[in-house]
TIDRENDO-312237 format. One record per residue: x, y, z of N, C-alpha, C in turn; residue in one letter. Coordinates in pm, whole numbers, padded with zeros to 5 digits, always signed. Example, Ala and Ser with C-alpha at 12.3 -4.5 7.8 and 13.67 -1.06 7.14 Angstrom:
BEGIN
+01319-00569+00780+01230-00450+00780+01320-00330+00780A/+01285-00225+00708+01367-00106+00714+01290+00003+00787S/
//
This chain:
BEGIN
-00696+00328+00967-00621+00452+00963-00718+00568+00962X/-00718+00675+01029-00811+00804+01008-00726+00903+00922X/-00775+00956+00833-00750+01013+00720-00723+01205+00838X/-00629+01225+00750-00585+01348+00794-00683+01451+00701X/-00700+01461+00599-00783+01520+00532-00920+01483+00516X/-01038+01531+00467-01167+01475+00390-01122+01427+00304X/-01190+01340+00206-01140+01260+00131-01287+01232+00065X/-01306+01214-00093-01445+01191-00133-01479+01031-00113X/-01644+01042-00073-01710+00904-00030-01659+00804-00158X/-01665+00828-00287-01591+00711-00358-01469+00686-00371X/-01337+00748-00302-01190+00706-00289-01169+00615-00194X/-01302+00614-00075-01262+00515+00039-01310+00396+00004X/-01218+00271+00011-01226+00132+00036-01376+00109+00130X/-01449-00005+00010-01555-00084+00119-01538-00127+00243X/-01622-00095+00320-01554-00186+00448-01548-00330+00472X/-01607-00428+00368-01569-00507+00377-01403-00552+00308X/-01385-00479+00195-01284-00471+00159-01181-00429+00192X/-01031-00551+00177-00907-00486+00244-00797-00398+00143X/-00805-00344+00217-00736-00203+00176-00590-00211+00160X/-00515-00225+00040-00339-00281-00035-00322-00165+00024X/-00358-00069-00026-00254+00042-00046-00349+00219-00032X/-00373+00269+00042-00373+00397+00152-00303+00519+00132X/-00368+00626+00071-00312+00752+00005-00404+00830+00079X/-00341+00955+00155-00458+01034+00193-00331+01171+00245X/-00393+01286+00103-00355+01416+00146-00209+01416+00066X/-00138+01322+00003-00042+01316-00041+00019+01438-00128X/+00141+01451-00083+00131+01615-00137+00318+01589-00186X/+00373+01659-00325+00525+01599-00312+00598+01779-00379X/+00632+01873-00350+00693+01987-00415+00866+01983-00386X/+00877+01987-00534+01040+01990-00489+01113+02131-00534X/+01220+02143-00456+01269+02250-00426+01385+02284-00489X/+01447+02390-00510+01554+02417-00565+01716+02466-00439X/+01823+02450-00500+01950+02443-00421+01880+02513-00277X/+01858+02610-00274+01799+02718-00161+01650+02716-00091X/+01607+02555-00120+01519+02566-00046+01375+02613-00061X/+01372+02654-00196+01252+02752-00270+01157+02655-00334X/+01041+02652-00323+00993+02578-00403+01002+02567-00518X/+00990+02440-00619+01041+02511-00732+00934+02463-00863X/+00832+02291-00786+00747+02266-00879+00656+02161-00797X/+00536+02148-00782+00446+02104-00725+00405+02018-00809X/+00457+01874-00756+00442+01725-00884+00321+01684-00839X/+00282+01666-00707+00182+01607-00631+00086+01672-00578X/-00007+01720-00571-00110+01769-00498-00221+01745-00439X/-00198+01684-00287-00331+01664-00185-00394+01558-00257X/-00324+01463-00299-00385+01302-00341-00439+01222-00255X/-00524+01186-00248-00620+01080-00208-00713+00930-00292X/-00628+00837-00206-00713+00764-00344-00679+00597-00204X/-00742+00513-00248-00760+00349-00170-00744+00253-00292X/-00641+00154-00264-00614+00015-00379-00652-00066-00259X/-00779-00188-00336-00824-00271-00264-00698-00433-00303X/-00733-00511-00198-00695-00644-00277-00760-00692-00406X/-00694-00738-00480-00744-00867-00612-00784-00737-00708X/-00721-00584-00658-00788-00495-00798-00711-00479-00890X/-00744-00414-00996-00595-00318-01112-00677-00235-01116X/-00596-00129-01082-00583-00004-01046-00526+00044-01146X/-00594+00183-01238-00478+00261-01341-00459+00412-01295X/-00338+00440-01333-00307+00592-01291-00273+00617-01447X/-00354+00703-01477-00338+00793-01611-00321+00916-01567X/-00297+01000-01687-00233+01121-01683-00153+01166-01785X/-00119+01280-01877-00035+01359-01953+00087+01319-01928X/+00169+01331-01961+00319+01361-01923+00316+01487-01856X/+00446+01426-01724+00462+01563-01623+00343+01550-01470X/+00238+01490-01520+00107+01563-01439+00120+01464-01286X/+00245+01362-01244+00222+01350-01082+00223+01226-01112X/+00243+01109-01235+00182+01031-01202+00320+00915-01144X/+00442+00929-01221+00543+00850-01131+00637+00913-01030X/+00605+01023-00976+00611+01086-00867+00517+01007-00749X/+00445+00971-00785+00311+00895-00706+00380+00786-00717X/+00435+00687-00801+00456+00534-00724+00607+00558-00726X/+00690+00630-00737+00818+00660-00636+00785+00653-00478X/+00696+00736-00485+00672+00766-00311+00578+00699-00240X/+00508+00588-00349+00421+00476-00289+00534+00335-00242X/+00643+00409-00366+00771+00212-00350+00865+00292-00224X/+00827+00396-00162+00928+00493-00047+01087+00534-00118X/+01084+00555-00229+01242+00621-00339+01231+00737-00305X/+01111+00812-00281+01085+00974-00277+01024+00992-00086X/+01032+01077-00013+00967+01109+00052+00871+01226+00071X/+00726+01166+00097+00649+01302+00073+00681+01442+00121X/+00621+01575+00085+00637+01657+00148+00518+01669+00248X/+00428+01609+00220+00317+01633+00347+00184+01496+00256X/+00160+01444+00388+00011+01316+00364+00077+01213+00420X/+00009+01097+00393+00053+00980+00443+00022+00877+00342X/+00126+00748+00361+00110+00650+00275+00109+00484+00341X/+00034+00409+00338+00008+00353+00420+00012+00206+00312X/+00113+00086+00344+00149-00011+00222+00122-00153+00346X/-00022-00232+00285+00008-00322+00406-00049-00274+00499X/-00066-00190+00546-00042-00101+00695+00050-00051+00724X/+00167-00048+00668+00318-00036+00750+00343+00116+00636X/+00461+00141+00689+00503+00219+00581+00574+00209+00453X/+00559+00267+00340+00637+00227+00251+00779+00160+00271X/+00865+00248+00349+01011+00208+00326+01029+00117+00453X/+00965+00040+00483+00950-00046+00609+00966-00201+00516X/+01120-00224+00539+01154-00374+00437+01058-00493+00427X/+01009-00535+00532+00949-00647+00508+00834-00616+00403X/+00757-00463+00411+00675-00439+00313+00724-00456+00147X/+00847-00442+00152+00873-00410-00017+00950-00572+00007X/+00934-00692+00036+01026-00787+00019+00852-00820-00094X/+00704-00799-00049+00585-00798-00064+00555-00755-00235X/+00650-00658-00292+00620-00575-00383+00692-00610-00500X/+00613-00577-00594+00676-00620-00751+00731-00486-00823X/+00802-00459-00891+00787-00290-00946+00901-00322-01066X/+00820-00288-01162+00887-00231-01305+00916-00148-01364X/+00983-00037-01338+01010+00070-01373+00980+00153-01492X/+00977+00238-01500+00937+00257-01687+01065+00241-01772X/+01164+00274-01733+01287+00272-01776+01342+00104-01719X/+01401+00030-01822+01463-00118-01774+01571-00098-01686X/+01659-00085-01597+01741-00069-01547+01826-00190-01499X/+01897-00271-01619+01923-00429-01586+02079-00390-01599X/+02192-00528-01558+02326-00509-01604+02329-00550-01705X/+02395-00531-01777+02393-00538-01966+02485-00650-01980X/+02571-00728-01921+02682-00807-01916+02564-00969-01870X/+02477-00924-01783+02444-01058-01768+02339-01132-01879X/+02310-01213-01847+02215-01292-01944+02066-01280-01881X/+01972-01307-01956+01807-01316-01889+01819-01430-01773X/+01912-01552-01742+01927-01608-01671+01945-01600-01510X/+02084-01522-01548+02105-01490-01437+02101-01379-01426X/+02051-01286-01434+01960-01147-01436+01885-01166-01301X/+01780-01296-01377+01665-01306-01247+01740-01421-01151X/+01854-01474-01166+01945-01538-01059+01939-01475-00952X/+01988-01337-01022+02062-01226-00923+01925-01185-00858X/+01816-01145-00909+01684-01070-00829+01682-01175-00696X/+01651-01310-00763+01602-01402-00706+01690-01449-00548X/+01832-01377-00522+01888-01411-00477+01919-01276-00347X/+01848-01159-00446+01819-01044-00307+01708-01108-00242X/+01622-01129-00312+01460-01198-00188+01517-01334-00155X/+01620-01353-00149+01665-01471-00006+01591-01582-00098X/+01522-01636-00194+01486-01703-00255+01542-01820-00205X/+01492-01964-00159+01552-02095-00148+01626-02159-00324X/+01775-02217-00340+01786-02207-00490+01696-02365-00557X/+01608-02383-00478+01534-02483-00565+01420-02375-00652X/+01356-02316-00556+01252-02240-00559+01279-02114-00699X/+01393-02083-00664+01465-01930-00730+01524-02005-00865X/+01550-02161-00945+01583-02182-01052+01432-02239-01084X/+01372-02272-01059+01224-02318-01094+01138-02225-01143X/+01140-02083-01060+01086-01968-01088+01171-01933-01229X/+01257-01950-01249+01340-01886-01346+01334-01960-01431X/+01303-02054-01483+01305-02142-01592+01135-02106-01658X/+01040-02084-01541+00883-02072-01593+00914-01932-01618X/+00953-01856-01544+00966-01654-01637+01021-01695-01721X/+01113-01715-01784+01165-01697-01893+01087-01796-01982X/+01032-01897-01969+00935-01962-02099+00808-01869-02087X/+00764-01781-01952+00688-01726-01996+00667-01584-02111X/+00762-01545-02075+00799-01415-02118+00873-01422-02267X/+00905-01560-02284+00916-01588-02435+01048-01550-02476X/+01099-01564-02396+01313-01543-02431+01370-01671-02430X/+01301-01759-02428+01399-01924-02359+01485-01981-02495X/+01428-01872-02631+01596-01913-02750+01679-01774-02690X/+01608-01706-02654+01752-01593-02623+01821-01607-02478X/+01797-01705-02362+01819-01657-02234+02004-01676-02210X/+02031-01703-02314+02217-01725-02313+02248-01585-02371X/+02190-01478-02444+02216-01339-02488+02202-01263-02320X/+02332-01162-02361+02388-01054-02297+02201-00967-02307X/+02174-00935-02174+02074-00857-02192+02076-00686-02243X/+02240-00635-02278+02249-00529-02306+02264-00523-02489X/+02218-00675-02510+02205-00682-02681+02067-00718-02659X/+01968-00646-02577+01825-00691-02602+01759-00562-02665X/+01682-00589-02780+01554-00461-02817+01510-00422-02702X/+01416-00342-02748+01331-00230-02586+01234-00340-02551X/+01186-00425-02665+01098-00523-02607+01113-00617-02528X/+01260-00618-02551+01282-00797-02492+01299-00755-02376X/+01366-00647-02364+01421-00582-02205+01273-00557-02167X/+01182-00485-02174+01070-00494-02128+01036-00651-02034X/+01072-00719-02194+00982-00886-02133+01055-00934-01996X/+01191-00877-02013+01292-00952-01870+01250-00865-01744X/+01267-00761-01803+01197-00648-01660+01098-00659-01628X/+00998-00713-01686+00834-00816-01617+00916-00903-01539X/+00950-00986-01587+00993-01100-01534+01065-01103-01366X/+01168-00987-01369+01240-01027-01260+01156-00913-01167X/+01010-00828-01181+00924-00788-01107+00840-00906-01027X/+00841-01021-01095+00728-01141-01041+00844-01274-00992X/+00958-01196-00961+01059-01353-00925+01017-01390-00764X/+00931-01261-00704+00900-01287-00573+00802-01269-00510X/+00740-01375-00644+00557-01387-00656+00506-01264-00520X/+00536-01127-00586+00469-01010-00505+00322-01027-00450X/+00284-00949-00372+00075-00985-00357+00050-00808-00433X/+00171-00734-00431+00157-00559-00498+00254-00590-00579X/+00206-00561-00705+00268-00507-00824+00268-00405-00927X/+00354-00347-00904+00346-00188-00963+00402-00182-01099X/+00342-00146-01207+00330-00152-01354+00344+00038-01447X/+00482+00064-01439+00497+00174-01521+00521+00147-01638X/+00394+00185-01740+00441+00175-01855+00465+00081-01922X/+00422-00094-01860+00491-00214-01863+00471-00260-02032X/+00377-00218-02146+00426-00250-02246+00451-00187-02370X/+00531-00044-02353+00580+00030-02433+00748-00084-02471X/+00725-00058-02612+00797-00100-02655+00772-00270-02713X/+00669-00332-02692+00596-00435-02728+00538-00458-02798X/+00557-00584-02903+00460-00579-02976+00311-00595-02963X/+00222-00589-03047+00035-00636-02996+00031-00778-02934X/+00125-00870-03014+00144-00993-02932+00182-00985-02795X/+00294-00925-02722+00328-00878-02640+00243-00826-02525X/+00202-00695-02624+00091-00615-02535-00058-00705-02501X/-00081-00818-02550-00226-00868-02526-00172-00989-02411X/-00010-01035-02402-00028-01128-02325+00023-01032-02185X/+00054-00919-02176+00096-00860-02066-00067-00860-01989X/-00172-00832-02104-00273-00799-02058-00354-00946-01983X/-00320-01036-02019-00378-01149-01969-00312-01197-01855X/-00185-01183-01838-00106-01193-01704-00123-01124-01617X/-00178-00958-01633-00184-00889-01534-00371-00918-01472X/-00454-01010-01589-00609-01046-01514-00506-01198-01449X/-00466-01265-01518-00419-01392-01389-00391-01327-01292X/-00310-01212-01250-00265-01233-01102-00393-01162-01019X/-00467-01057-01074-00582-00989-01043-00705-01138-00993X/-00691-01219-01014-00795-01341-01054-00712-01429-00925X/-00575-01425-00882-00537-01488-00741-00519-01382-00658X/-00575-01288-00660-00624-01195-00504-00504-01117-00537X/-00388-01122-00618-00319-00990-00643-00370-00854-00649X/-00295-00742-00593-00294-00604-00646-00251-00560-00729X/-00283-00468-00854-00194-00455-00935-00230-00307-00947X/-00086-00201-00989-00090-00079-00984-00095-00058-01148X/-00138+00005-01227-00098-00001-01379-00088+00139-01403X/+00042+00206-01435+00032+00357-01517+00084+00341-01621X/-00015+00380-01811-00004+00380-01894-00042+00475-01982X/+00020+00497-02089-00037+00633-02192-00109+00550-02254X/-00127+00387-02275-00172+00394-02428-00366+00316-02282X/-00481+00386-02321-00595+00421-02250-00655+00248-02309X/-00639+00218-02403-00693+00084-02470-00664-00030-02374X/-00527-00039-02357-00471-00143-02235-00520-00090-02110X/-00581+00051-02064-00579+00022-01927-00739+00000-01919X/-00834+00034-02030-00973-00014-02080-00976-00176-02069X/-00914-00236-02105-00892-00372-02097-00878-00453-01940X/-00786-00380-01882-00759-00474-01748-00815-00390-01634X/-00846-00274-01595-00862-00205-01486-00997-00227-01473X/-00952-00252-01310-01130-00181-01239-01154-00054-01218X/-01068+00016-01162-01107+00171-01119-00998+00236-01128X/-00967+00392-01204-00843+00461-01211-00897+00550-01167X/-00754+00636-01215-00721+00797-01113-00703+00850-01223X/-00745+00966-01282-00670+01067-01389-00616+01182-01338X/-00494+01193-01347-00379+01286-01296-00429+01424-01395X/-00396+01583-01376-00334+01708-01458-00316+01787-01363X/-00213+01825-01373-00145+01940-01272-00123+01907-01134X/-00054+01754-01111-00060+01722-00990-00143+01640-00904X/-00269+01684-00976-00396+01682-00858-00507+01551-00924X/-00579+01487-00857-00655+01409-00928-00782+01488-00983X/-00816+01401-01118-00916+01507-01201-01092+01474-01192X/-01043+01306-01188-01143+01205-01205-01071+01095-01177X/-01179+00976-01103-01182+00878-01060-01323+00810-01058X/-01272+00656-01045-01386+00577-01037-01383+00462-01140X/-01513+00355-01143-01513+00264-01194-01473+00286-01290X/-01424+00224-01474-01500+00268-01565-01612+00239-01647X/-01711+00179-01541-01804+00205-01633-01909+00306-01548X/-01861+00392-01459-01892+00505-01421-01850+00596-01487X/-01697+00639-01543-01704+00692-01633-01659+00694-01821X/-01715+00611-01793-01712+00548-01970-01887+00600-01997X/-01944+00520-01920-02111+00519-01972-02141+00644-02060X/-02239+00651-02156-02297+00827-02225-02445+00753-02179X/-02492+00896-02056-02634+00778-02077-02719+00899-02129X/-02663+00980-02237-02734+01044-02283-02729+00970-02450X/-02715+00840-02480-02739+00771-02617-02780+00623-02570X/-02833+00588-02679-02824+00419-02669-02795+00361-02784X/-02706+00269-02779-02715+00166-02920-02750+00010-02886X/-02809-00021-03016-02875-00099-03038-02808-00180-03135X/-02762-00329-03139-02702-00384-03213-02779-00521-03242X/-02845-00540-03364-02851-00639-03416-02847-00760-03508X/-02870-00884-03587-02785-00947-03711-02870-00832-03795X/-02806-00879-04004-02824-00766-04060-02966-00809-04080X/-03041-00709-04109-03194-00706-04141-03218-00652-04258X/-03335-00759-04315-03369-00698-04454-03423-00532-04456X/-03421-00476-04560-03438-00336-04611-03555-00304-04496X/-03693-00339-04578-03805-00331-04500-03818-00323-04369X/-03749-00394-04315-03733-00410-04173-03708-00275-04085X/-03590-00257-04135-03470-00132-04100-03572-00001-04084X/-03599+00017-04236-03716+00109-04274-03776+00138-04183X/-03877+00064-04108-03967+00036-04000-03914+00028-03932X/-03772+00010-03880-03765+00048-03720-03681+00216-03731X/-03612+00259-03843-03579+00413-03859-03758+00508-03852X/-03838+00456-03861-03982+00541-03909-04033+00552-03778X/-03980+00417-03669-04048+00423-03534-03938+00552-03477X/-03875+00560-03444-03723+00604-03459-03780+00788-03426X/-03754+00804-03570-03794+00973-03608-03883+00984-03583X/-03976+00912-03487-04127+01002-03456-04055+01054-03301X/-03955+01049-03228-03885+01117-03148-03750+01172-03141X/-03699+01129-03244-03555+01209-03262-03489+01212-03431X/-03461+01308-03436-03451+01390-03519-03378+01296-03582X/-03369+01265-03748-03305+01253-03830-03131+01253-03863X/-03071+01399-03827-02931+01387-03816-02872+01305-03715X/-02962+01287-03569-02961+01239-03469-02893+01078-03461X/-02965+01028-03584-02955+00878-03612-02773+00828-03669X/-02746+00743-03643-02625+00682-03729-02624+00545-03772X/-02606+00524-03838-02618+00371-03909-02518+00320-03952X/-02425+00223-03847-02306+00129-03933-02310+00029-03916X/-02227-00058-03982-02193-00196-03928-02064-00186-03856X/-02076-00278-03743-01972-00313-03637-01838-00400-03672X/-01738-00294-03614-01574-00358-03643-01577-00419-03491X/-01462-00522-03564-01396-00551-03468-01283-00443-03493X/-01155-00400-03324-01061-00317-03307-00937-00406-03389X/-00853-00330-03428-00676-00321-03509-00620-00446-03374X/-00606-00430-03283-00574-00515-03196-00634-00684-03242X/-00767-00693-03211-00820-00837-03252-00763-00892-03345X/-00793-00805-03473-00745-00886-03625-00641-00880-03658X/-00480-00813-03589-00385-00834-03623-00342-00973-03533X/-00382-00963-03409-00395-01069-03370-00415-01243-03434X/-00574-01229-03498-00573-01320-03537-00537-01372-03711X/-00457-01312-03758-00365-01267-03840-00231-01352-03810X/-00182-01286-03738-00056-01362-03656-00054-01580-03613X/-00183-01518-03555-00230-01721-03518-00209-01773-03647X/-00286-01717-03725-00287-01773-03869-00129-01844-03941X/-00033-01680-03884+00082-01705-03958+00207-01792-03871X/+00142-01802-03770+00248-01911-03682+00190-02000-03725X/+00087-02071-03751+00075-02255-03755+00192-02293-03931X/+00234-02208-03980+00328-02246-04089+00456-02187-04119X/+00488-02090-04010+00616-02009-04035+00649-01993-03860X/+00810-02006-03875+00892-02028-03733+00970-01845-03730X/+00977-01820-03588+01071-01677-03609+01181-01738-03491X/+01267-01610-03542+01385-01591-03466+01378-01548-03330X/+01310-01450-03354+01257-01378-03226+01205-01390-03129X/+01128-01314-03042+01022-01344-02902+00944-01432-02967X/+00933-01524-02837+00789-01629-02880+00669-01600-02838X/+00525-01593-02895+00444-01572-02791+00340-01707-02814X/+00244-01676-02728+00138-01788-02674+00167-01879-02553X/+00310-01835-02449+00326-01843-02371+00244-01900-02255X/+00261-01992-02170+00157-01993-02056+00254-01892-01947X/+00124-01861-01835+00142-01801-01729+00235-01849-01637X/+00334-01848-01564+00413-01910-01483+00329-02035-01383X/+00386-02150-01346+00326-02189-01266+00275-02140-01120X/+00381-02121-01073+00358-02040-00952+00308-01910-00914X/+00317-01844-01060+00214-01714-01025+00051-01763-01070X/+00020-01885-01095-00099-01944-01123-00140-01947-01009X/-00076-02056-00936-00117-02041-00757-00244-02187-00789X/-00227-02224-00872-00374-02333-00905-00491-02303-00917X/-00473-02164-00978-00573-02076-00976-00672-02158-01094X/-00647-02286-01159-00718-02238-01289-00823-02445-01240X/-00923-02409-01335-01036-02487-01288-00998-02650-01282X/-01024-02695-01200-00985-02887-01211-01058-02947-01341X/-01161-02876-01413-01238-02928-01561-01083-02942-01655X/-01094-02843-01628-00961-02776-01756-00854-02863-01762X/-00786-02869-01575-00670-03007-01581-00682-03125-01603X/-00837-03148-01586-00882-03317-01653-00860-03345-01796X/-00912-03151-01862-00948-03270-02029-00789-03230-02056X/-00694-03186-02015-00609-03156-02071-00469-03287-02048X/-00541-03351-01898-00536-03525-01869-00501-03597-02015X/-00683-03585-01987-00712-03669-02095-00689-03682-02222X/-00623-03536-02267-00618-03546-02443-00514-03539-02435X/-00355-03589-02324-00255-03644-02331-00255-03766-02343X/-00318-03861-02288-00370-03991-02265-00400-04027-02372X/-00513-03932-02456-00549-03980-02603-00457-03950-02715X/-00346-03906-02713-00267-03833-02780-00161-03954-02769X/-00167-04024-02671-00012-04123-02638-00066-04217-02735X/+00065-04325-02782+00057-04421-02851+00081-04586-02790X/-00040-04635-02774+00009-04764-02658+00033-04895-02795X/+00210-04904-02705+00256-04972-02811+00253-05148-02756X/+00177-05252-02839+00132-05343-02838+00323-05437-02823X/+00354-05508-02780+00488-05602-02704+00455-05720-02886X/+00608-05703-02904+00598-05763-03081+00707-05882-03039X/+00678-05967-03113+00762-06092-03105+00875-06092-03182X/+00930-06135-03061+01109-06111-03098+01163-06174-03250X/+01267-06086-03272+01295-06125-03440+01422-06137-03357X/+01493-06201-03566+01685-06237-03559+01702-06059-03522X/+01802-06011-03502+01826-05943-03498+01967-05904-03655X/+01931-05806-03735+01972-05759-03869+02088-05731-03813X/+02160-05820-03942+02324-05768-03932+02373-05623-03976X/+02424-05548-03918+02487-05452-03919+02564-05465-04043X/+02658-05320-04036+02765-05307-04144+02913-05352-04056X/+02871-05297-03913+02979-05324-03847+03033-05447-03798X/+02884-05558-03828+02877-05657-03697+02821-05723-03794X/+02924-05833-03856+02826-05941-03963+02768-06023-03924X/+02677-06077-03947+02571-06195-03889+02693-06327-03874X/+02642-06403-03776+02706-06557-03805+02654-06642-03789X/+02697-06725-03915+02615-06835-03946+02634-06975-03861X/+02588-07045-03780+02675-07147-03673+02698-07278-03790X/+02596-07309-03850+02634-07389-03981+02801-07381-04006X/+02808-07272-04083+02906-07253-04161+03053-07268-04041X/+03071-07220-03901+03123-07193-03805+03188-07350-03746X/+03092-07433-03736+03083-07566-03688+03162-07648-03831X/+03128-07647-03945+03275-07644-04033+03378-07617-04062X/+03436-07483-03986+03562-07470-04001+03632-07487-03908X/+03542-07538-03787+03618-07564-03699+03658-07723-03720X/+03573-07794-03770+03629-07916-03801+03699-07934-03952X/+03756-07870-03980+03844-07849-04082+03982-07897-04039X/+03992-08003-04116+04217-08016-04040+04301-07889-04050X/+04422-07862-03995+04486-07755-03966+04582-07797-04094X/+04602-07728-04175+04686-07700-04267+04830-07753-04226X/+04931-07799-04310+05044-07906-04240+05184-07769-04269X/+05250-07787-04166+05360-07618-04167+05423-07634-04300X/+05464-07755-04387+05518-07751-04456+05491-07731-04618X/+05383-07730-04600+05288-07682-04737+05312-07527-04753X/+05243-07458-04899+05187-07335-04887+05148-07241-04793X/+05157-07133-04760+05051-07076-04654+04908-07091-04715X/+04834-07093-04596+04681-07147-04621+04635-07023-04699X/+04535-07036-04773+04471-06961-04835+04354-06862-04775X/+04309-06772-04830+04190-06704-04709+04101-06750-04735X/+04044-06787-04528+03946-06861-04570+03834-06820-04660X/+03740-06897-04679+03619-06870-04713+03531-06964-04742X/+03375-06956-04734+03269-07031-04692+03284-07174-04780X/+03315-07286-04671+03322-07423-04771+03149-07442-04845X/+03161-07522-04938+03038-07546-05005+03038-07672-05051X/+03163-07744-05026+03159-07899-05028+03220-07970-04837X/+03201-08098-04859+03248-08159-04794+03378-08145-04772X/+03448-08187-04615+03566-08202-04613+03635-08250-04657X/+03643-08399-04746+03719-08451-04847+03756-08346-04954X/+03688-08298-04999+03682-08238-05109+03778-08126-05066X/+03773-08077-04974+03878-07979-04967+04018-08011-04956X/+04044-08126-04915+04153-08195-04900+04229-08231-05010X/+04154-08272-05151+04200-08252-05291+04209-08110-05321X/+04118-08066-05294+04153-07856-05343+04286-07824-05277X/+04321-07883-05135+04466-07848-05113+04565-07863-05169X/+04540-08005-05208+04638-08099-05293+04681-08049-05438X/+04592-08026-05485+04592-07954-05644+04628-07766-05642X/+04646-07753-05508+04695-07569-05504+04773-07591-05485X/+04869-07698-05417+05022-07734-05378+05044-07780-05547X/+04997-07833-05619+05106-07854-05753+05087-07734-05791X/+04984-07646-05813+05016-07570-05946+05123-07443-05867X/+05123-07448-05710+05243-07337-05673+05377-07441-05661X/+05435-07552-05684+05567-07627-05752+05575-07652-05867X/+05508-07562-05984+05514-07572-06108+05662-07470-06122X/+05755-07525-06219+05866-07434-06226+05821-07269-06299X/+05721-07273-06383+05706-07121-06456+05640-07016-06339X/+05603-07082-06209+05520-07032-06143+05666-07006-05997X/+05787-07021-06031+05869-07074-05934+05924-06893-05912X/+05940-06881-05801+06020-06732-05736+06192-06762-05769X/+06242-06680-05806+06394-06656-05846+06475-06748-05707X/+06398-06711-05575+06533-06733-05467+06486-06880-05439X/+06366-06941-05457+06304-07063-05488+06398-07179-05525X/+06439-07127-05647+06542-07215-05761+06644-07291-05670X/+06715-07422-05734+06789-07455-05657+06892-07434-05779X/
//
C-alpha cells in the first residue's frame, strides 16, 4: 500500500514482516445536526500491527482511542485516511468473519445461558455443529463458568460477563483480535490468566489489539503501543524503547555483609554524589503475592464462584505447546494409573436381597415325602438337621398333640 501521508520511519512494518493491520493519515471529526464540526476524536493517525504482535493503544479517557478500533472493526467510517485489514477493507465480510472483538461494554442477551450464548456466536460464523459444540465446551472450561454455564447470563457479575464476552470473541479462532478493556471488572486471578491467553495466541502467530487503562497489564503482554491525547498519537514504540532511563543504573545483588556494601558505596561517591544513591531491598509487585496467596488457599478450600487455573482452549492452542511437555504429562498419567493384578475368583457373598443356597440342604428337601392331604397343614419349612426317619416321627408326634381335645377348635367338636 503507498501511504497517503509521511508517516515516521518507526510506525512502518519491517519488510520482512507482514503487516495485520494498516493505518495511515486516519482522521475521524464528528459533526453536529447541521453539518458543523463539532469534535475531532481522531487526528492524522498512523501506526502498522504486524502478525504474532500485541499491540496496546493507551490513552486518557476521551483521547481517540475506541474511536480507533470502531473504525478499524468498519462500525464508524473515517472522515479522511485509510484503513487497510488483511489488505482488504475493514467492512469487507470475509475480513471480519477473520476478527475477534470484545467490546468494552458486554453486550450479550440476558435470557440466554453462557451455553448457548456462544451457540448463537458460533452459529453466525457458519461454524460446522461438531466443531461449534467442541469449541464451546473448551471456552467455557476455559474461562471458568462450567458450574455456572446453565445461569441466565443477565444474572452474571461484570466479571463473569467479561469471562463470556472473551469467550464468544475466540468462538472463531480469529488470526485479529481486538481487546477493549478486556479485564476490567476481573479479578487478579482473572486478570493474570487473560494475560497468559492473550501471550498463547501471540505465541501461534495471532494479532492481538489491546486498549487498557490499567498500564501494568499492557507492561506485561505488549510489544509495541501507541499513546493517544487529544486525538493524535503522542508516543510510540517498543517498550523497552520507551521504558529504558539510560540516565541511571541499578544494580541488584544477594544481601552482602556490612563491610562489603561500605566498599562498594565508597567506590560509588568518588563520582556521584551522595543524595544521588538509594538503597533498598527488592519487592516482589501486589499482583505476584496475592497471587500466590490464592494457590495456597485453593489446595484446601472449594468456591462457589469463577474457577481459575484454567487451561487454554484446545484449539486456540493450535499444538502450539512442546512434544517434551505432552510426553511427561504421558507419562505421569501412566504412573498415576493403578494396574490391577486378575484375583481368583471367590463364592460370591450373599446379599440381603438374595440369600445364599446351600445345595446340601436343597437336595434334602427335595427328597423329603410330600406331606399326606389328610393330616395337619405342613409346618414351615425349615433346615432338617436329622435324617429323614426322624422327621417322619416329628410328623407323627405334631399330629397327636394338634388331636388333643384341650387343644381342639370349637367347630372341630363333634
Amino acid at each position: 500500500m503507498t501511504a497517503t501521508d509521511p508517516t515516521p520511519t518507526s510506525a512502518l512494518a519491517a519488510p520482512h514482516s507482514e503487516a495485520v493491520l494498516a493505518v495511515r493519515g486516519l482522521t475521524k471529526v464528528f459533526k453536529d445536526f447541521w453539518g458543523r464540526p463539532k469534535a475531532r476524536a481522531v487526528d492524522d493517525v498512523s501506526f502498522d500491527v504486524r502478525r504474532g504482535e500485541v499491540f496496546g493503544l493507551l490513552g486518557p479517557n476521551g483521547s481517540g482511542k475506541s474511536t480507533t478500533i470502531k473504525m478499524l472493526l468498519g462500525l464508524l467510517y473515517p472522515t479522511k485516511g485509510q484503513i487497510e485489514v488483511f489488505g482488504k477493507s475493514p467492512r469487507h465480510v470475509a475480513t471480519k468473519s477473520r476478527i475477534g472483538y470484545l467490546p468494552e461494554e458486554s453486550y450479550l442477551y440476558r435470557y440466554l445461558d453462557s451455553r448457548e450464548t456462544l451457540e448463537l456466536f458460533g452459529n453466525l460464523f457458519q461454524l460446522a455443529p461438531g466443531d461449534r459444540d467442541a469449541r464451546v465446551e473448551q471456552l467455557i472450561d476455559m474461562v471458568g463458568l462450567k458450574q455456572a454455564a446453565t445461569r441466565a447470563v443477565g444474572e452474571f457479575s461484570k466479571g463473569m460477563q467479561r469471562r463470556i464476552g472473551l469467550a464468544q470473541a475466540l468462538i472463531n479462532d480469529p488470526d485479529l483480535v481486538i481487546l477493549d478493556e478486556p479485564t476490567a471488572g476481573l479479578d487478579p486471578i482473572g486478570c493474570r490468566e487473560v494475560k497468559d491467553l492473550i501471550l498463547a495466541l501471540a505465541r501461534r502467530g495471532k494479532t492481538v489489539i489491546l486498549s487498557s487503562h490499567l498500564l501494568s497489564d499492557v507492561e506485561d503482554v505488549c510489544d509495541r503501543v501507541v499513546i493517544y491525547y487529544g486525538g493524535k498519537i503522542q508516543a510510540q514504540g517498543t517498550l523497552k524503547e520507551l521504558l529504558s532511563n539510560r540516565d541511571a543504573v541499578r544494580i541488584t545483588s544477594p544481601s552482602l555483609p556490612r563491610e562489603t556494601l561500605e566498599k562498594v558505596l565508597a567506590l560509588i561517591r568518588h563520582d556521584v554524589a551522595a543524595d544521588k544513591i538509594q538503597i533498598d531491598n527488592p519487592t516482589q509487585n501486589l499482583e505476584s503475592y496475592f497471587l500466590d496467596v490464592v494457590n495456597r488457599a485453593r489446595q484446601g478450600a472449594e468456591t462457589s464462584g469463577a474457577t481459575s487455573g484454567n487451561r487454554v482452549a484446545a484449539y486456540l492452542r493450535g499444538g502450539a505447546e512442546e512434544t517434551k511437555s505432552q510426553t511427561d504429562r504421558v507419562l505421569e498419567r501412566l504412573a498415576a494409573a493403578k494396574v490391577e493384578e486378575p484375583k481368583p475368583a471367590e463364592p460370591a457373598a450373599a446379599s440381603p436381597m438374595q440369600p445364599a443356597i446351600d445345595a446340601a440342604k436343597l437336595k434334602q428337601l427335595t427328597q423329603q415325602p410330600a406331606p399326606e392331604p389328610t393330616k395337619a397343614p405342613a409346618a414351615k419349612p425349615s433346615a432338617p438337621s436329622a435324617p429323614p426317619a426322624d422327621l417322619s416321627k416329628a410328623n407323627e408326634k405334631l399330629s397327636g398333640l394338634l388331636n388333643k381335645p384341650k387343644g381342639e377348635c370349637p367347630r372341630t367338636k363333634e
